[in-house]
Backbone bond lengths (Angstrom), bond angles and torsions (degrees), N, CA, C in turn:
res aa  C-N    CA-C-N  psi(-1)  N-CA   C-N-CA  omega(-1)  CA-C   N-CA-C  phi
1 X - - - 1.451 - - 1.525 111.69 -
2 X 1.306 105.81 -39.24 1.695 113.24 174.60 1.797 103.49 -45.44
3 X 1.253 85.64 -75.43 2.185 91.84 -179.79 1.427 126.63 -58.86
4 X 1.578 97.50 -2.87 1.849 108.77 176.80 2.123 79.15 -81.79
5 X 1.191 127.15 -68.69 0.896 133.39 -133.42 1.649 112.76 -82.72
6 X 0.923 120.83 -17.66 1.762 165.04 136.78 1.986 92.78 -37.41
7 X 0.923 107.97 -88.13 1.349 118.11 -167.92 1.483 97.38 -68.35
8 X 0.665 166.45 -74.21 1.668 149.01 -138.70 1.682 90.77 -87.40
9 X 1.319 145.46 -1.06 1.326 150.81 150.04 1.456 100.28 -64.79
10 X 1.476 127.66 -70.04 1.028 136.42 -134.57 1.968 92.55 -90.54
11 X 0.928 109.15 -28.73 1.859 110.17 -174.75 1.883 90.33 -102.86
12 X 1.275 130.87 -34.66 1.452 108.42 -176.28 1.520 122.16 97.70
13 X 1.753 104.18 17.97 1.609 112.38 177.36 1.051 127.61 -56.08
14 X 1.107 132.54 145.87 1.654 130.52 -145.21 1.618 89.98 -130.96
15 X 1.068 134.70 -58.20 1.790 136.75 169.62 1.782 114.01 -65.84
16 X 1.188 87.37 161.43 1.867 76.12 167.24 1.910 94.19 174.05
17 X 1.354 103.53 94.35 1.205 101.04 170.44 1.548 123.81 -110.82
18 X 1.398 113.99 131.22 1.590 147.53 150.11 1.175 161.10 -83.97
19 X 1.578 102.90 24.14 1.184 130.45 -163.77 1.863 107.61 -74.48
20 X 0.977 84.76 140.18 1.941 114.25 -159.30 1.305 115.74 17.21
21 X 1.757 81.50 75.30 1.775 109.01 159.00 1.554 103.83 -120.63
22 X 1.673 115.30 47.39 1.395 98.51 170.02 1.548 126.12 -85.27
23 X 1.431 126.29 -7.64 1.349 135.71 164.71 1.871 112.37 -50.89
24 X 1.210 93.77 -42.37 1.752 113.53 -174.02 1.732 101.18 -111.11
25 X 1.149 115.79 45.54 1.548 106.42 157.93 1.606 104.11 -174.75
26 X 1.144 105.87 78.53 1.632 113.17 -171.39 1.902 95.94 -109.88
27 X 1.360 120.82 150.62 1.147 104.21 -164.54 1.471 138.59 -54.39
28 X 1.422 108.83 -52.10 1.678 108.86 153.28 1.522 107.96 -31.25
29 X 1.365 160.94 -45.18 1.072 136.20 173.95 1.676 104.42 -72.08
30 X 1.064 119.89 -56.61 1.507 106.89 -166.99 1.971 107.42 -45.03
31 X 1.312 91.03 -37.58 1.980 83.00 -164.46 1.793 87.70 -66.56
32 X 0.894 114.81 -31.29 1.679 97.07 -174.99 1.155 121.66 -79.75
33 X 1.113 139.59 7.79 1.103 147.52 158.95 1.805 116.12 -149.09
34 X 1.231 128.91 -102.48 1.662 106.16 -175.94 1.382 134.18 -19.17
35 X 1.463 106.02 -41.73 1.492 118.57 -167.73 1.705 108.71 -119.49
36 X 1.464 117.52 33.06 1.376 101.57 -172.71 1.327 133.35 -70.42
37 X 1.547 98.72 -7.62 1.987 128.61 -163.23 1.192 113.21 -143.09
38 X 1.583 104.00 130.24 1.936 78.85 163.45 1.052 105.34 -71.20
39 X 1.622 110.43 164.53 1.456 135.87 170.76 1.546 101.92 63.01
40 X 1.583 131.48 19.88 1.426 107.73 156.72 1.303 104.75 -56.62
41 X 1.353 152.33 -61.59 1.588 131.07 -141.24 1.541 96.13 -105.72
42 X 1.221 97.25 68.87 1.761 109.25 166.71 1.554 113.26 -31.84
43 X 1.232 120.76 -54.90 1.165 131.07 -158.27 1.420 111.25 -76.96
44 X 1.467 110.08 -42.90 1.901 117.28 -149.85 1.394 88.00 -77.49
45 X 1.786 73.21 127.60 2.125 95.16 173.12 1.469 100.21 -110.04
46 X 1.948 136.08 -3.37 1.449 160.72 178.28 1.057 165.30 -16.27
47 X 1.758 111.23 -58.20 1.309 127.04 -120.26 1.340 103.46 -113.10
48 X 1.520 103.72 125.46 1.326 116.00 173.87 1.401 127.44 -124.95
49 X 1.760 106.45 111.18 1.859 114.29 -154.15 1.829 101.00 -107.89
50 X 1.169 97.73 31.28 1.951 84.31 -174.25 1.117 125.84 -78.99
51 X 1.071 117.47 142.96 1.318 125.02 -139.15 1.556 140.19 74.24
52 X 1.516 109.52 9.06 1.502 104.92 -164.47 1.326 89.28 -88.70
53 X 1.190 112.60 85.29 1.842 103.88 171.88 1.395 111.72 -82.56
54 X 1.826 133.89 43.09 1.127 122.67 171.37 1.705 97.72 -131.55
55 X 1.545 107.59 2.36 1.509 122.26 177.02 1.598 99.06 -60.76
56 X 1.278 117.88 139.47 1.962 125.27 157.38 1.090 89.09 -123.57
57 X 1.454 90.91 174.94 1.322 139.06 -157.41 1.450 92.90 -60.21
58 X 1.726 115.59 -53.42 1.692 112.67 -166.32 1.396 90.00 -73.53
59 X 1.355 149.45 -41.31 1.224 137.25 -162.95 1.883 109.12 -64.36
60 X 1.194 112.22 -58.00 1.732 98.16 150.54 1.234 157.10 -34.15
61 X 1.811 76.98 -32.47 1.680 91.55 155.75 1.426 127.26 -75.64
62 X 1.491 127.90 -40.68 0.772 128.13 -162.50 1.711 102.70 -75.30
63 X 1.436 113.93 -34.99 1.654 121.13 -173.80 1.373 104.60 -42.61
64 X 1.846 111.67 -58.77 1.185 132.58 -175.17 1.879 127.56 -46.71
65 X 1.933 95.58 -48.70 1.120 106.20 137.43 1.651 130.92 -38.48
66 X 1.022 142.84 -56.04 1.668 160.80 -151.20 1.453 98.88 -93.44
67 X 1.425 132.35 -37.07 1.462 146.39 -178.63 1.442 119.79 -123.75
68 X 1.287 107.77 58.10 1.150 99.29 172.71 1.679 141.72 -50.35
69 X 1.683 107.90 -16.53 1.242 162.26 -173.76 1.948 105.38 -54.82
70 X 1.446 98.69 -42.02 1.128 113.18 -123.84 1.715 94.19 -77.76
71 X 1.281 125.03 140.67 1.851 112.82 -161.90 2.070 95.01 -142.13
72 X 1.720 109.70 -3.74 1.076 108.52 168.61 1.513 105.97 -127.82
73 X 1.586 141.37 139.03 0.941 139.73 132.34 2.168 147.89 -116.80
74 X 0.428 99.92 114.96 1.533 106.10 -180.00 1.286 126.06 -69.99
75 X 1.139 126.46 90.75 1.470 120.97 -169.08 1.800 115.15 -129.91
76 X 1.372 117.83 39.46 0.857 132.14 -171.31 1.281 113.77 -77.27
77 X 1.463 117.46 114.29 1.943 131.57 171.76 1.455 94.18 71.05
78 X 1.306 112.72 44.72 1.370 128.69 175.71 2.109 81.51 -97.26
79 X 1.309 117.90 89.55 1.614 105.33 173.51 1.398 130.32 -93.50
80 X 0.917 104.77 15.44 1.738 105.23 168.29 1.744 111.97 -107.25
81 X 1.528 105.79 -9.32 1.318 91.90 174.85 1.720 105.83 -85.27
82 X 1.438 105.19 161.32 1.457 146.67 -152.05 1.808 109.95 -111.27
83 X 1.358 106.84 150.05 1.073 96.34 167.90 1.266 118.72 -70.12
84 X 1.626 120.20 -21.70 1.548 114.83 173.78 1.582 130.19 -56.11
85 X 1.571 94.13 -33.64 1.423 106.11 -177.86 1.930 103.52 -67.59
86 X 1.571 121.91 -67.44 1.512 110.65 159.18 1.177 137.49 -28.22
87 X 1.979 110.70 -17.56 1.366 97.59 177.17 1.382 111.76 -89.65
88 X 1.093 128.51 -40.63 1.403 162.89 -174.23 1.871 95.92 -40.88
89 X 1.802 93.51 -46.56 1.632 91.93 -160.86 1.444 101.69 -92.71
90 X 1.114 119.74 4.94 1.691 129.80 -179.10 1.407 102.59 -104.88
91 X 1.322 124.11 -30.18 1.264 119.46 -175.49 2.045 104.10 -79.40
92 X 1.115 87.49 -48.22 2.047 100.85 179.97 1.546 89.87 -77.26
93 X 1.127 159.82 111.48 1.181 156.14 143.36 1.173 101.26 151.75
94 X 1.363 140.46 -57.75 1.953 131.00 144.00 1.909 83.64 75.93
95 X 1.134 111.74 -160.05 1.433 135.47 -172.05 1.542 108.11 -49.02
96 X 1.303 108.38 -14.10 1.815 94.29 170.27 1.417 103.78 -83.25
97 X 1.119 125.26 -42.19 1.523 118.50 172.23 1.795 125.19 -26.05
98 X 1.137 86.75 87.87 2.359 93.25 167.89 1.679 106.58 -85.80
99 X 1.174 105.68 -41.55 1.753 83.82 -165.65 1.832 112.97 -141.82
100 X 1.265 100.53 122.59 1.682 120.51 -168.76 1.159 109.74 -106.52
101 X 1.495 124.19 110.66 1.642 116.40 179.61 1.735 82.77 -137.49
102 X 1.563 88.45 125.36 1.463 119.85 -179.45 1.686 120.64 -131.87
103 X 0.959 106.57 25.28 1.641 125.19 -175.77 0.714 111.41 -44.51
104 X 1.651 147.10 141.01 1.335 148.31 165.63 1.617 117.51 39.48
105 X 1.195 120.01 38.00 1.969 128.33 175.03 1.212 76.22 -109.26
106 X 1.497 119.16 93.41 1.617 151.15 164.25 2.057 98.10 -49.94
107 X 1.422 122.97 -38.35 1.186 123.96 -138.73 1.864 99.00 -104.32
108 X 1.670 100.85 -5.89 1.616 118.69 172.52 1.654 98.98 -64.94
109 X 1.207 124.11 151.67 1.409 144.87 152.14 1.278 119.63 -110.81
110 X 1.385 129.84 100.15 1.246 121.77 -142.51 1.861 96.08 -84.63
111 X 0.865 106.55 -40.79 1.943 106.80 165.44 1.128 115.13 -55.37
112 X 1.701 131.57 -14.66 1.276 109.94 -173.01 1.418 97.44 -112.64
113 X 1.495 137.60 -7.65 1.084 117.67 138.55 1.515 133.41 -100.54
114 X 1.403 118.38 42.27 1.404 118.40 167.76 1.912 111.17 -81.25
115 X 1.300 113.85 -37.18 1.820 84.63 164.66 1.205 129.53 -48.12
116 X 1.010 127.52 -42.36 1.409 143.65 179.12 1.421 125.81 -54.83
117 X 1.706 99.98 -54.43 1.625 122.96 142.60 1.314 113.97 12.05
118 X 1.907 75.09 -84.14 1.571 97.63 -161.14 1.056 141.86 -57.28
119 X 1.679 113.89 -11.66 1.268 160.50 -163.57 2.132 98.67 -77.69
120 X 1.360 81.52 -30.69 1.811 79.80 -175.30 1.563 93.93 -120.09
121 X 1.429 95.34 96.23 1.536 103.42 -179.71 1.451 100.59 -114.01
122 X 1.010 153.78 6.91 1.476 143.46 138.34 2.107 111.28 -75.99
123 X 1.251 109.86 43.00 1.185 115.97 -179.17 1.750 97.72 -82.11
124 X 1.773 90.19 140.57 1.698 92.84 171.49 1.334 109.28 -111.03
125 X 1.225 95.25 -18.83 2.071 97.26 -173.55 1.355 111.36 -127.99
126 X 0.999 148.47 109.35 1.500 137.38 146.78 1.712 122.22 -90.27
127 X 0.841 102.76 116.10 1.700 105.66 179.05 1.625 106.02 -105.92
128 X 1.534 133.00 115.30 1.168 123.02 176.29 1.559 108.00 -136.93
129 X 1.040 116.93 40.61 1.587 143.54 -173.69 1.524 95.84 -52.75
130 X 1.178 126.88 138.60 1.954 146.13 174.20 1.342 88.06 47.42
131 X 1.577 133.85 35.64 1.398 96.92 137.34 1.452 127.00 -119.43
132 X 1.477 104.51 146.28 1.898 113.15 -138.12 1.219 92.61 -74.69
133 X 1.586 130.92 -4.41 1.492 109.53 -162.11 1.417 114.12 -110.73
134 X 1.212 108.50 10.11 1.391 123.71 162.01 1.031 115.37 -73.64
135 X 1.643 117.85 118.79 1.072 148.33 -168.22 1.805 131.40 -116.29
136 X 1.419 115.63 173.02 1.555 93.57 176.84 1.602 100.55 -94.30
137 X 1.651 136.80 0.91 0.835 109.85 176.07 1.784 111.30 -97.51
138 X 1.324 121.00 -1.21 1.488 136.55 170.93 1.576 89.03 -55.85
139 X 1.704 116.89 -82.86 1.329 114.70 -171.58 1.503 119.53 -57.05
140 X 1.322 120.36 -27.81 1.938 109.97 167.70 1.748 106.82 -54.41
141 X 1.323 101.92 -41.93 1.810 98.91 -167.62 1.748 108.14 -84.13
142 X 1.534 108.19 -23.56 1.421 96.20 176.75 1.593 120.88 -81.34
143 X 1.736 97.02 -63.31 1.504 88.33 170.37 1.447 174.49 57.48
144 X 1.678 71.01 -125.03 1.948 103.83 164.41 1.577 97.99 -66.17
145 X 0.996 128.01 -22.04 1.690 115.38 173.09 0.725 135.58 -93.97
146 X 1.572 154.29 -24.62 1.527 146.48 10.93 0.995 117.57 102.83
147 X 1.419 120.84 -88.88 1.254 154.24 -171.76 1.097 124.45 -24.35
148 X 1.273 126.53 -52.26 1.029 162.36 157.47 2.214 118.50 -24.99
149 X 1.054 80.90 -54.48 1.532 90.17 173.75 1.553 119.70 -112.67
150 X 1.663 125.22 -9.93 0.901 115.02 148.43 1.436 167.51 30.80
151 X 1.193 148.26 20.57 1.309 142.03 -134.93 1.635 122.89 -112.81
152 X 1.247 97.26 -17.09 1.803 116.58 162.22 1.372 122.77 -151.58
153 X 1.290 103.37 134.05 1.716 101.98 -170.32 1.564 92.98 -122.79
154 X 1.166 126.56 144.74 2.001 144.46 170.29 2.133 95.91 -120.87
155 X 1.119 86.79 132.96 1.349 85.81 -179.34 1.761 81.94 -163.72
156 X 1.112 130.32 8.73 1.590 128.41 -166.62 1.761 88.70 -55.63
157 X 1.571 121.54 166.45 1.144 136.54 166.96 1.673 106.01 58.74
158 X 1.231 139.14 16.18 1.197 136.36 -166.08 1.724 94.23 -113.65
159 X 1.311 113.36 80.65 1.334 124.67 -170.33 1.400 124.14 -74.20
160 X 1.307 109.71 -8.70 1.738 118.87 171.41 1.616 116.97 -70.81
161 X 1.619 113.95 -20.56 1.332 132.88 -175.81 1.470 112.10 -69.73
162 X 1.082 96.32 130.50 1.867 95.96 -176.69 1.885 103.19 -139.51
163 X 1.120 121.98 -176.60 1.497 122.65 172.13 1.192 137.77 -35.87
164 X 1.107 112.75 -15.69 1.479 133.46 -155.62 1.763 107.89 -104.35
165 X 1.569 86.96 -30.98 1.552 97.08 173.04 1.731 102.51 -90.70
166 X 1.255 139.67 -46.15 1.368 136.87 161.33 1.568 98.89 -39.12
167 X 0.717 143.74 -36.82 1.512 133.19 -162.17 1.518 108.32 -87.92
168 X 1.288 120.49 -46.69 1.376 118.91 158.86 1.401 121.52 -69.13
169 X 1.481 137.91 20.55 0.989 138.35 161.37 1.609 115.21 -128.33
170 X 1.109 123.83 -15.91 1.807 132.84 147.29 1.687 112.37 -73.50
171 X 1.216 108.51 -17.60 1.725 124.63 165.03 1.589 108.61 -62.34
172 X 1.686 124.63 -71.08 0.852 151.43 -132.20 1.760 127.23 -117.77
173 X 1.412 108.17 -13.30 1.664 130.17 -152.76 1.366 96.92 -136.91
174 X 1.406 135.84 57.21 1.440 132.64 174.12 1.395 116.06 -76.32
175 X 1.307 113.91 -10.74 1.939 115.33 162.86 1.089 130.25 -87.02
176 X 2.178 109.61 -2.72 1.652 114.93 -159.29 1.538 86.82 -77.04
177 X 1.998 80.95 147.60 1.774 85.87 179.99 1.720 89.40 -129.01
178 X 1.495 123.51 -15.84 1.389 102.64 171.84 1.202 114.46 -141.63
179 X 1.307 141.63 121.34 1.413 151.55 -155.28 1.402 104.73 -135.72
180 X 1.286 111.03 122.23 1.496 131.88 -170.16 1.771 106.28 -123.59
181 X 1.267 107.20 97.25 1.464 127.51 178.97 1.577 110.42 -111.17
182 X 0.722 113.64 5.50 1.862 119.89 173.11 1.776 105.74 -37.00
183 X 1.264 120.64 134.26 1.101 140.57 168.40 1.417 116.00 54.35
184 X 1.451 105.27 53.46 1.487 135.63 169.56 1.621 99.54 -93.27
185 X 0.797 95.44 105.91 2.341 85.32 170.72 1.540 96.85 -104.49
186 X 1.070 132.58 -7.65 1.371 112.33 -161.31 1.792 90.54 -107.22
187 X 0.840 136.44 25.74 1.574 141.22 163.95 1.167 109.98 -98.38
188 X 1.207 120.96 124.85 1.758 149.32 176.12 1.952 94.92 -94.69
189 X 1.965 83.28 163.23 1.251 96.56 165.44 1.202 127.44 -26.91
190 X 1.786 107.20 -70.62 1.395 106.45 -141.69 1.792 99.99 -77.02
191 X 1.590 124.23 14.60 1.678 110.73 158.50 1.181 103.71 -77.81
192 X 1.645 156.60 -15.43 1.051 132.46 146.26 0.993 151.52 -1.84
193 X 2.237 89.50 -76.49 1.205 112.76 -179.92 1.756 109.12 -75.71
194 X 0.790 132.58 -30.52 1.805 149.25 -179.47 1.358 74.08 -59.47
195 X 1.675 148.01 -105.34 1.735 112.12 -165.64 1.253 126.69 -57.82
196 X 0.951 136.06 -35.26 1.414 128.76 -175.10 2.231 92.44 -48.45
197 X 1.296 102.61 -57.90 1.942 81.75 -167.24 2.005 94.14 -69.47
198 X 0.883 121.82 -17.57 1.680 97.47 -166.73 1.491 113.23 -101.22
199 X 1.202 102.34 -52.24 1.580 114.99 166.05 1.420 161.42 -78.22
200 X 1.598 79.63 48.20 1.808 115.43 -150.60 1.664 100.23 -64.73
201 X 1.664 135.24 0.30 1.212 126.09 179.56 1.522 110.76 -96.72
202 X 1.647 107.01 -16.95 1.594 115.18 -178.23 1.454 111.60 -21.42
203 X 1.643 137.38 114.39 1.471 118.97 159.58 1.503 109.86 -110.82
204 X 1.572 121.89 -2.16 1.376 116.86 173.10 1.482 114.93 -126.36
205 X 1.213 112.66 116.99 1.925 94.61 -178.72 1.650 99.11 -138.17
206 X 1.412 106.09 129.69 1.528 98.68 166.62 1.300 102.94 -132.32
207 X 1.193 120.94 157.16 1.637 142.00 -113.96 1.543 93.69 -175.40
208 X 1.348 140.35 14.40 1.279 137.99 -169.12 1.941 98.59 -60.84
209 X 1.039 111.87 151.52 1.885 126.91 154.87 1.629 79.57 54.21
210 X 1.323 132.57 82.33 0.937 116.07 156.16 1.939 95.30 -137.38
211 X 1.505 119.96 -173.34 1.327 136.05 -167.59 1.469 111.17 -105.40
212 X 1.618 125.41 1.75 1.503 129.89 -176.20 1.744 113.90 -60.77
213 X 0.891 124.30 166.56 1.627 130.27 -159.98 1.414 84.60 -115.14
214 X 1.651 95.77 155.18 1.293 96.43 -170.55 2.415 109.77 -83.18
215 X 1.724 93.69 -9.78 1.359 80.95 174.44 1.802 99.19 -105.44
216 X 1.164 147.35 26.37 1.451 126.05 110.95 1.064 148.34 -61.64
217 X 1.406 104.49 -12.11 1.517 115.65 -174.78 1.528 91.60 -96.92
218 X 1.410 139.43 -43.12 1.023 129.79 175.90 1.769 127.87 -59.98
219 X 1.850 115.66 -29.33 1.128 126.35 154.90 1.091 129.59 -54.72
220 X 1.530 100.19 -31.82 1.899 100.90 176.38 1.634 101.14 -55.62
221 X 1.326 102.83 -92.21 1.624 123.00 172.88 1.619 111.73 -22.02
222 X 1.413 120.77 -27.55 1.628 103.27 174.21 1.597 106.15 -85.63
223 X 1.738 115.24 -8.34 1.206 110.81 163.81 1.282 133.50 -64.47
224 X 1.819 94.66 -58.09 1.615 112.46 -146.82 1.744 88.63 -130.94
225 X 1.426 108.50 14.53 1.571 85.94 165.47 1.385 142.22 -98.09
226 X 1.261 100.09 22.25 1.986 103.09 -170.98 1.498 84.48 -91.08
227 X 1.505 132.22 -8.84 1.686 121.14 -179.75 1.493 127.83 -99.00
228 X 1.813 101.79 7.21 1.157 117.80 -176.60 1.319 133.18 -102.01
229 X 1.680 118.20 113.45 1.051 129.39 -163.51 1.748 118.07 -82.59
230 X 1.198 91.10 -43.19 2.029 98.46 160.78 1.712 115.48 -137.08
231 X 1.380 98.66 135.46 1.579 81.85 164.99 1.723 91.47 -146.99
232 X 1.448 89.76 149.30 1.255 108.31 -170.74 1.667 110.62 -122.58
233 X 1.261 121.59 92.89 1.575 137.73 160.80 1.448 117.71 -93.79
234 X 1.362 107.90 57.79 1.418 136.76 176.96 1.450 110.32 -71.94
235 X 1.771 141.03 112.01 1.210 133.96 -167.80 1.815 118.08 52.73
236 X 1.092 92.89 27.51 1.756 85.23 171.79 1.583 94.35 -102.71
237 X 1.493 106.69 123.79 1.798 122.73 177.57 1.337 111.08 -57.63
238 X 1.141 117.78 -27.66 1.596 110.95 -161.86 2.182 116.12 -99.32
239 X 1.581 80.12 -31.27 1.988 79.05 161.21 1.423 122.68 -19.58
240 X 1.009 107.12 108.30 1.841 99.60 154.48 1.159 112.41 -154.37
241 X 1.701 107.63 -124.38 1.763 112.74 -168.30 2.062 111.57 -61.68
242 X 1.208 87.22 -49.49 1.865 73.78 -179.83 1.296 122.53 -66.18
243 X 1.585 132.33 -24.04 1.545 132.15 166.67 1.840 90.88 -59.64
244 X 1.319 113.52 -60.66 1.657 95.47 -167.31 1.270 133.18 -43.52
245 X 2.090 107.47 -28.49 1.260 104.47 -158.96 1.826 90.73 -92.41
246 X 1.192 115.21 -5.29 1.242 107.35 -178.23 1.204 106.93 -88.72
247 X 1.574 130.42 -56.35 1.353 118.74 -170.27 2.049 103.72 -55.12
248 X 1.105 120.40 -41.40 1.302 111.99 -179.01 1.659 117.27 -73.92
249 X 1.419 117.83 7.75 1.471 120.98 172.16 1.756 104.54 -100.12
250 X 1.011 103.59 -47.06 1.745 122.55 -174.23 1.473 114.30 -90.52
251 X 0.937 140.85 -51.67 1.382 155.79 -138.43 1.835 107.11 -104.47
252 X 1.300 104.35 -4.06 1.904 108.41 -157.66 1.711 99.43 -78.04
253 X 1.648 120.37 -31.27 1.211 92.38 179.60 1.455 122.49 -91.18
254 X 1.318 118.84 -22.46 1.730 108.65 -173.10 1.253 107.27 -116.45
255 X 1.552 135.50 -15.43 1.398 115.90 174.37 1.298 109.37 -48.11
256 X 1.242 106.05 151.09 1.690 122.07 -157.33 2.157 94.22 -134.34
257 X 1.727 98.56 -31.77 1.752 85.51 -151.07 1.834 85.14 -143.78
258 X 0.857 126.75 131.24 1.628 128.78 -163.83 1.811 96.53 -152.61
259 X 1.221 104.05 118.39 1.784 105.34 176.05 1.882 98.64 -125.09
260 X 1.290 90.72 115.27 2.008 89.86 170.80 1.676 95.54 -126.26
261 X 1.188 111.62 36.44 1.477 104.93 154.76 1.291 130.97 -35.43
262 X 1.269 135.44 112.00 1.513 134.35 154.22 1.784 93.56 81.37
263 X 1.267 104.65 26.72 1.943 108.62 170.03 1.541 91.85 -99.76
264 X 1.828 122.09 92.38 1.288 124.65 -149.22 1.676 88.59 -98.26
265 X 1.476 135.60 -16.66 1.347 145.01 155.92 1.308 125.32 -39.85
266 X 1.336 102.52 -26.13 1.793 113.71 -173.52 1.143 115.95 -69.97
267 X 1.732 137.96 62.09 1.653 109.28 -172.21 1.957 126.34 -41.77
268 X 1.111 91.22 174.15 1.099 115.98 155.05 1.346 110.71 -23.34
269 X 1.633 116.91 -85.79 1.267 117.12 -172.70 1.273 126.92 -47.03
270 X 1.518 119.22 -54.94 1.253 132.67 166.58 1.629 111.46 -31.54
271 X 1.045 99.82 -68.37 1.718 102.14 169.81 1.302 129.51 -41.59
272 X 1.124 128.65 -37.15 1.636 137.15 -168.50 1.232 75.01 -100.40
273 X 1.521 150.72 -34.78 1.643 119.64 174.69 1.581 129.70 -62.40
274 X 0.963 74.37 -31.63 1.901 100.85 179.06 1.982 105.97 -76.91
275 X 1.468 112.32 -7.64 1.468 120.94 -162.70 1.170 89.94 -109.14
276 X 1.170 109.53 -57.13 1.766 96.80 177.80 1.846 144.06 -120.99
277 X 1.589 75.99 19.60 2.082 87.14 138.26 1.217 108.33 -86.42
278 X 1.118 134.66 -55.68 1.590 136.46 -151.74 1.292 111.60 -79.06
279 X 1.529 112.41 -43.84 1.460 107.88 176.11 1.594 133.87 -117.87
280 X 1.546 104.92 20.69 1.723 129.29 174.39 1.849 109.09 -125.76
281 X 1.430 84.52 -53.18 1.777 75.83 170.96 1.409 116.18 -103.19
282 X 1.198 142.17 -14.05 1.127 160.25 -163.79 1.980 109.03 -76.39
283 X 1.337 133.23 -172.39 1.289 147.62 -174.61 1.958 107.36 -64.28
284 X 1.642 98.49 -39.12 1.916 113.57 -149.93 1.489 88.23 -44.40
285 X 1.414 99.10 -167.25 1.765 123.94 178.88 1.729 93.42 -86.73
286 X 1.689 88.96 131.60 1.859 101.57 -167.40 1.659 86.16 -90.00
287 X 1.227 139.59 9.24 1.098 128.99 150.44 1.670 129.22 -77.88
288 X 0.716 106.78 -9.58 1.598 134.11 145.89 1.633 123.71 -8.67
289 X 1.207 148.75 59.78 1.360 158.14 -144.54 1.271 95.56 -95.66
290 X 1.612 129.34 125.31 1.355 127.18 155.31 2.047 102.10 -119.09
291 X 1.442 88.51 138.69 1.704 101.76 -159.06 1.637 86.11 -85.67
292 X 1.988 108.42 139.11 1.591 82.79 169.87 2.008 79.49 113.57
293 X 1.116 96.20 -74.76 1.848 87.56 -148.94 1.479 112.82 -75.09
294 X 1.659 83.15 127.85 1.241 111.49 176.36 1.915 119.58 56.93
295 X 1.209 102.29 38.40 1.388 134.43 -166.94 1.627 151.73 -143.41
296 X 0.744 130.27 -102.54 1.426 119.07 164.42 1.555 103.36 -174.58
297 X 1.039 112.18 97.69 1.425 126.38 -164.66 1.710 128.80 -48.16
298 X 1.607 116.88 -39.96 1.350 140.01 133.67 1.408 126.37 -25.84
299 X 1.413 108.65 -51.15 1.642 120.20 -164.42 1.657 77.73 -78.80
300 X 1.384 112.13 -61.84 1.179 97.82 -148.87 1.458 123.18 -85.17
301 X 1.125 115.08 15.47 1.989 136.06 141.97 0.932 134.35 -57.04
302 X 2.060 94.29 -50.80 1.399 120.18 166.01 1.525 122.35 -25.74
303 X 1.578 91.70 -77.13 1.613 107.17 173.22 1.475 138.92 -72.80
């Protein structure tokens, strides 16, 4: 750890990822090596600790201390950190802060560090995925401040969120390009339409286990889908023929990544529409073989 810490001084590394090394990075090791000084890692703008579930609150501190630099962090199912430790690193990092991934750190209060939050208002990413205390009045007060620079929001599993919070973020987020709301049930239609008018740059959205109709979900996509690179309507009951005819009217040149897992509504037909706009007439690799079309189904097993 000494010559890890030595060398990314001595060359000027700017990244530095560590993701689930929390057995081997409990704080007494970090201060002895990553974090032994402030301002050893002059350089690192980086750092990605997920999984260090033996990281605290002072051990964040001290990183933060050591990198002053630092304008990305990853701290996802990091579970011993605290909301104190998030405030601490929002308060020391303020407007250099671009990217916050706080995923599943069960022990965050997302209200009790939103002053602090707010403090990093040139934020591009926030990821705050399974944590329960995210609310629609967290996102009314964050937001509007926020908002502005924006470019990916994670809020998947944050089940207190309902329309009201989509609406202040199709309000407020005119640069978001990927928004991950997966396993929201308590969202109705009309959060759809609240992005479809604001969040006309969206190119990734997944929407898995959620309650949307299959002709809102199809209105979105006749809006905002020629800009969509994945979308994922994974377990949504109501999918069927009008999402198909839309994603295969709108969606044919840049979707790249499409999940309709367990969308048990979708016939047959719908599907092979969606199979061959998207991936015969559509952008995919024209090397692309579908067994069956327009052919003799045997022969073409056969060979």
């Amino acid at each position: 750890m000494h010559m890890l810490e030595g060398d990314m001084a001595r060359y000027g590394n700017r990244e530095l990822q560590l993701d689930l090394c929390g057995r081997c990075l409990p704080d007494y090791i970090l201060r002895a090596s990553l974090a032994s000084a402030p301002n050893s890692l002059p350089s690192l703008t980086k750092l990605s600790l997920k999984g260090a579930y033996s990281l605290s609150d002072d051990g964040l501190a001290a990183i933060i201390s050591s990198a002053p630099l630092l304008s990305s962090l990853n701290l996802c199912q990091c579970s011993l950190l605290t909301s104190e430790g998030i405030t601490y690193l929002a308060d020391n990092l303020g407007p250099a802060l671009r990217e916050l991934y706080i995923d599943n750190c069960q022990n965050v209060c997302a209200m009790s560090i939103l002053p602090s939050l707010k403090k990093a208002n040139c934020l591009e990413v926030l990821s705050m995925a399974g944590i329960s205390s995210v609310s629609n009045k967290f996102v009314r007060e964050l937001i509007p401040v926020c908002g502005s620079t924006i470019k990916e929001l994670n809020f998947a599993g944050c089940s207190k969120l309902t329309a009201s919070a989509i609406k202040i973020i199709g309000e407020n987020c005119p640069q978001l390009l990927v928004l991950d709301i997966r396993n929201l049930t308590r969202l109705k239609d009309v959060a759809l339409g609240h992005l479809a008018n604001g969040c006309r740059a969206i190119n990734r959205l997944l929407l898995r286990r959620s309650s949307f109709s299959d002709e809102a979900i199809a209105a979105f996509v006749e809006t905002s889908g020629t800009n969509l690179i994945e979308l994922s309507l994974n377990n949504i009951d109501k999918v069927g023929h009008q999402t198909a005819t839309a994603i295969s009217r709108r969606c044919c040149m840049c979707l790249q990544k499409l999940d309709l897992s367990f969308c048990r509504r979708m016939s047959d037909q719908a599907l092979g529409l969606v199979v061959t706009d998207l991936f015969l007439k559509g952008h995919s690799n024209s090397s692309v073989e579908i067994v069956g079309l327009g052919g003799n189904i045997l022969g073409d097993i056969h060979n």
